[in-house]
C-alpha positions, 0 to 999 in steps of 0.5 A, spaced: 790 791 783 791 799 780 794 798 773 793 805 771 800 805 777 804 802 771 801 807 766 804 813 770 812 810 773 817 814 770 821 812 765 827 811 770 823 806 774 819 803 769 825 800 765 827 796 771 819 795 774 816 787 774 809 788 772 803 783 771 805 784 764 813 781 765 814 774 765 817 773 771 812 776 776 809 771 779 816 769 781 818 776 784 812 776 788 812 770 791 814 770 798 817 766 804 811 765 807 805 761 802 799 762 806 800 770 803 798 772 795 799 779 795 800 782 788 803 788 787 802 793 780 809 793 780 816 791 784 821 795 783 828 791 785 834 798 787 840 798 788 842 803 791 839 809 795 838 814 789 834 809 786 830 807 793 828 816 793 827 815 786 821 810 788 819 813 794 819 820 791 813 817 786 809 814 791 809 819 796 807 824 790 802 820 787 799 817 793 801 810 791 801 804 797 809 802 798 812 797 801 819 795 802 822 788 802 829 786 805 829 778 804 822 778 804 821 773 809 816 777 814 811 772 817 805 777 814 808 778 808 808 785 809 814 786 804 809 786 800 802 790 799 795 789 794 796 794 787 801 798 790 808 799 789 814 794 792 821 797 793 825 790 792 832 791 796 834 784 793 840 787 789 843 790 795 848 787 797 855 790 799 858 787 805 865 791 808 867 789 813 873 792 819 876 786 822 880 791 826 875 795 830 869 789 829 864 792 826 860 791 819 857 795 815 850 791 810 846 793 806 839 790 806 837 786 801 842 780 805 840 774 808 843 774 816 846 768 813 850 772 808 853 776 814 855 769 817 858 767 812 862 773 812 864 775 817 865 768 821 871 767 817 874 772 822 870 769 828 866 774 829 859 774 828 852 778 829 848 777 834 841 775 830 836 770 829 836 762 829 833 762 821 839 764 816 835 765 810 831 772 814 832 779 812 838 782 816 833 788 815 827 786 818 830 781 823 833 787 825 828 793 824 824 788 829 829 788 834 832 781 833 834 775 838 837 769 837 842 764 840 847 770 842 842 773 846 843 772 853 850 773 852 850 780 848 843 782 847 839 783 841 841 784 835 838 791 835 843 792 841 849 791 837 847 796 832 851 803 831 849 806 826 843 806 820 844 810 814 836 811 811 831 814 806 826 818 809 818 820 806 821 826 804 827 823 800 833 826 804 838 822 806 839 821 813 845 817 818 841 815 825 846 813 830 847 815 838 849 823 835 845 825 829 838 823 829 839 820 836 831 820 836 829 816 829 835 811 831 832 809 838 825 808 834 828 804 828 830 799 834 824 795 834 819 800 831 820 796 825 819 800 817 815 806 820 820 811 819 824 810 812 827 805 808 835 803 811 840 802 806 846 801 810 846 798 818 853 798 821 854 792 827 858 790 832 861 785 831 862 780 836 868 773 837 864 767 836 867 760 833 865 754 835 859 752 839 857 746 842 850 745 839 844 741 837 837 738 839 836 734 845 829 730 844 826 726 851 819 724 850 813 728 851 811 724 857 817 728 861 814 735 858 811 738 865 816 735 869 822 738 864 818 745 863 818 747 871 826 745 871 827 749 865 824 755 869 827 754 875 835 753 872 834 758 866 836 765 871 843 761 873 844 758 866 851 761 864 850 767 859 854 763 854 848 758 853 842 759 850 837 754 851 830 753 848 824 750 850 820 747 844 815 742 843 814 740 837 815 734 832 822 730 831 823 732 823 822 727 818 829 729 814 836 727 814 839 726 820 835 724 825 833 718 826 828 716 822 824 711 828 823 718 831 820 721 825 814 725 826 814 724 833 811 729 838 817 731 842 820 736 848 826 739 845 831 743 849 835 746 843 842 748 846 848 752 844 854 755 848 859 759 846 865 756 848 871 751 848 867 744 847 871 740 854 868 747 858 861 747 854 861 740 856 862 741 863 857 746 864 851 743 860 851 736 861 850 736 868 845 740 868 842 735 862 844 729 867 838 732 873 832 730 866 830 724 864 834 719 859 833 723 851 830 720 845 836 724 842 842 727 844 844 732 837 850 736 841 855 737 838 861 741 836 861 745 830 863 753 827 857 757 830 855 760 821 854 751 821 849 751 827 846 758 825 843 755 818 841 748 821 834 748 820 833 752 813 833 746 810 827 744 814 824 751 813 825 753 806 821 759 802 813 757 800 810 753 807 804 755 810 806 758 816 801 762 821 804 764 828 803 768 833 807 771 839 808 773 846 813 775 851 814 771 857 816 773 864 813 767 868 811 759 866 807 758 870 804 752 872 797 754 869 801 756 863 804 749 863 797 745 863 796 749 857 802 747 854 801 740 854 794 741 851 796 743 845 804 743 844 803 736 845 798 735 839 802 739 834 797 738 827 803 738 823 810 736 823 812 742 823 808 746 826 811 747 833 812 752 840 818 755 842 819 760 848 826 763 846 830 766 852 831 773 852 833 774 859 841 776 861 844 782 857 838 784 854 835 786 861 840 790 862 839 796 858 833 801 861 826 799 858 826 807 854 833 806 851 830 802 844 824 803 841 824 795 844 822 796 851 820 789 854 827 788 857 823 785 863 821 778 859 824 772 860 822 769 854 819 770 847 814 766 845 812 763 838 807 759 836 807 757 828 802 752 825 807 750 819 805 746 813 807 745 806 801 743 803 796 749 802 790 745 803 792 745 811 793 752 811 786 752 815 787 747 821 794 750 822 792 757 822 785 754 828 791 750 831 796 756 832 790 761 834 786 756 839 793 755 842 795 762 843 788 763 846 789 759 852 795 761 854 795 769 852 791 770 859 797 767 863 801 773 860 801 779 863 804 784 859 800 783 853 804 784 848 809 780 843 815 781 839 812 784 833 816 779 828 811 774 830 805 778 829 801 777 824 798 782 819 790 781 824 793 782 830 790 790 831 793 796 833 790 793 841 797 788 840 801 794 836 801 798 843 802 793 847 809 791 844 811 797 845 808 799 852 811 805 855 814 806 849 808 807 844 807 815 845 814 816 843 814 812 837 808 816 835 811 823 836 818 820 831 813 818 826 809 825 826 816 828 825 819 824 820 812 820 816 807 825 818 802 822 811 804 815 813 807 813 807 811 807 810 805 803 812 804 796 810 808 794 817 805 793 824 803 801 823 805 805 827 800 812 826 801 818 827 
């Protein structure tokens, strides 16, 4: 740790500045994934845009490490860096809200869950993640997708409008007309390019859902996952249907003689009426075996998008790796059954969220995003709560990746699910095609890499 940093801050950024020193450090540097101890010389909570330049003025001047955190729940924790400085979004928190024209205007330090809670009230919704506590930026910048995926894209395709500080401290608006170039880079290119202090959304009509899990025992896992790909292309849009292989939660509201056993889930959410959802997904339920448990159930969509925090709350151990899917194939699912079978921890678990339909609408070079022919993303995330398991879940999660990485013939993976040892080999094949004209984006507007504590992009 640099501590000469502390030494140097100027005034207006040392009276609010969490050092070593203060008492509340180590909590302010706690992130949501434990296996990461990073300890930053100073984290700087803004709140607002003035101050963010002010920060980033200092660290470009003074050649100072910088990392930025939204919510903090990044899986490699880069929302922190080693003896540097962390510009600490949390304080953002302003919401508008255009109930007339549908769109939303949010500022980083919120929760995807926060933005729920305040626009379901008027039934719309941004399409985001399955994990309400995530940074809406991070969730973001990485592209995004989640249960309105196949119905309306990925997050980062209901995005309008990006207002940012850049390395140099302008103030700039990135949209379809004004810095067309950093708004097709910052959708998918994740931090590399400034720090967002304002995302404006399209906001999309969602109320109920039918939703929940549906567990059948492990014996049936190879004759549901060759089922799951065949039906997937001619699901409605309006469902989203996740394959996982897993462990029943051992928690309030499943039942308890199910605990800890390994199960094959298909966790379901249509959006729509419950008699018309019903019609749809129970018929195509009615071709697999008889469930351990059927959790479908009718609820508001904000009470289904936070269903699983409770499972996975700040502080486990996590190590997970990803990769995009375009065919299961029957090589891949042996794999499957090897591993996903076997999870080493309750909580450990594979999921392969579905990212066909409206996300493969859109030109590969229309984002930064440009795996818009995958059928899938994968993640396999080796979860614990004791850091004495850290070890076996992270060998776990690895040695799965292993086996079923050479069935994958793109290479690459959403970068959310990267971890911070993937390489620049993985950073390039997440990004494909694309990968040059990020390059030629970052020499534009980061030409000295300030912003480099994320899956980098150099120039």
């Amino acid at each position: 740790m640099d501590i000469h940093i502390t030494k140097t801050l100027p005034e207006t950024i040392a009276r609010r500045a969490i050092t070593p020193a203060s008492p509340n450090y180590d909590e302010a540097r706690a992130l949501y994934n434990g296996m990461i101890d990073k300890k930053p010389a100073a984290i700087v909570p803004c709140r607002n845009a003035d101050e963010i330049a002010e920060v980033v003025a200092f660290a470009r001047e003074s050649n100072v490490l910088l990392a930025i955190r939204g919510g903090g729940h990044n899986g490699p924790g880069l929302g922190s860096c080693d003896g540097g400085i962390v510009i600490d979004c949390s304080p953002m928190t302003g919401i508008d809200i255009d109930v007339d024209a549908r769109t939303v205007s949010v500022e980083p330090g919120l929760s995807q869950g926060e933005v729920d809670r305040a626009t379901a009230p008027y039934g719309l919704h941004v399409p985001a993640g399955i994990v309400s506590s995530t940074g809406i930026a991070g969730l973001t910048l990485g592209g995004g997708h989640g249960y309105l995926a196949r119905e309306y894209g990925l997050t980062i395709d209901n995005l309008l409008e990006a207002e940012m500080v850049l390395a140099d401290g302008r103030r700039v608006t990135a949209n379809e007309r004004e810095n067309e170039d950093l708004f097709w880079a910052i959708r998918g290119g994740g931090g590399n390019f400034g720090v967002v202090t304002k995302f404006t959304y399209r906001l999309r009509e969602v109320s109920d859902v039918l939703a929940g899990p549906v567990f059948y025992d492990t014996e049936h896992t190879a004759r549901i996952m060759r089922w799951y790909r065949e039906v997937l292309p001619s699901m409605p849009r309006k469902l989203s249907m996740t394959l996982g292989l897993k462990r029943c939660p051992s928690a309030e509201g499943f039942p308890e003689e199910l605990w800890n056993r390994p199960v094959c889930a298909l966790i379901c959410c249509y959006d729509g009426p419950e008699e018309e959802a019903r019609g749809v997904v129970e018929p195509l339920l009615a071709e697999l075996p008889e469930p351990l448990m059927n959790g479908l159930m009718e609820m508001p969509f904000v009470d289904w998008q936070g269903a699983f925090d409770p499972l996975l709350p700040k502080g486990l151990q996590w190590y997970w790796k990803g990769d995009y899917i375009h065919e299961l194939s029957d090589g891949a699912i042996e794999e499957h059954l090897k591993f996903g079978t076997d999870t080493p921890s309750n909580l450990s678990l594979m999921h392969l969220y579905p990212i066909d339909g409206a996300p493969q609408e859109r030109a590969a070079d229309a984002t930064a995003w440009g795996t818009r022919d995958a059928t899938w993303s994968m993640v396999i995330a080796g979860i614990d709560p004791d850091p004495a398991n850290a070890a076996k879940v992270m060998h776990w999660a690895k040695d799965y990746w292993t086996a079923l990485h050479r069935h994958n013939r793109h290479g690459g993976a959403y970068v959310n699910f990267m971890m911070e040892d993937e390489g620049e080999e993985r950073i390039r094949a997440a990004y494909g095609t694309n990968y040059d004209g990020l390059v030629a984006v970052k020499r534009k507007y980061d030409p000295d890499n300030l912003f480099r504590v994320n899956q980098n992009i150099r120039p």
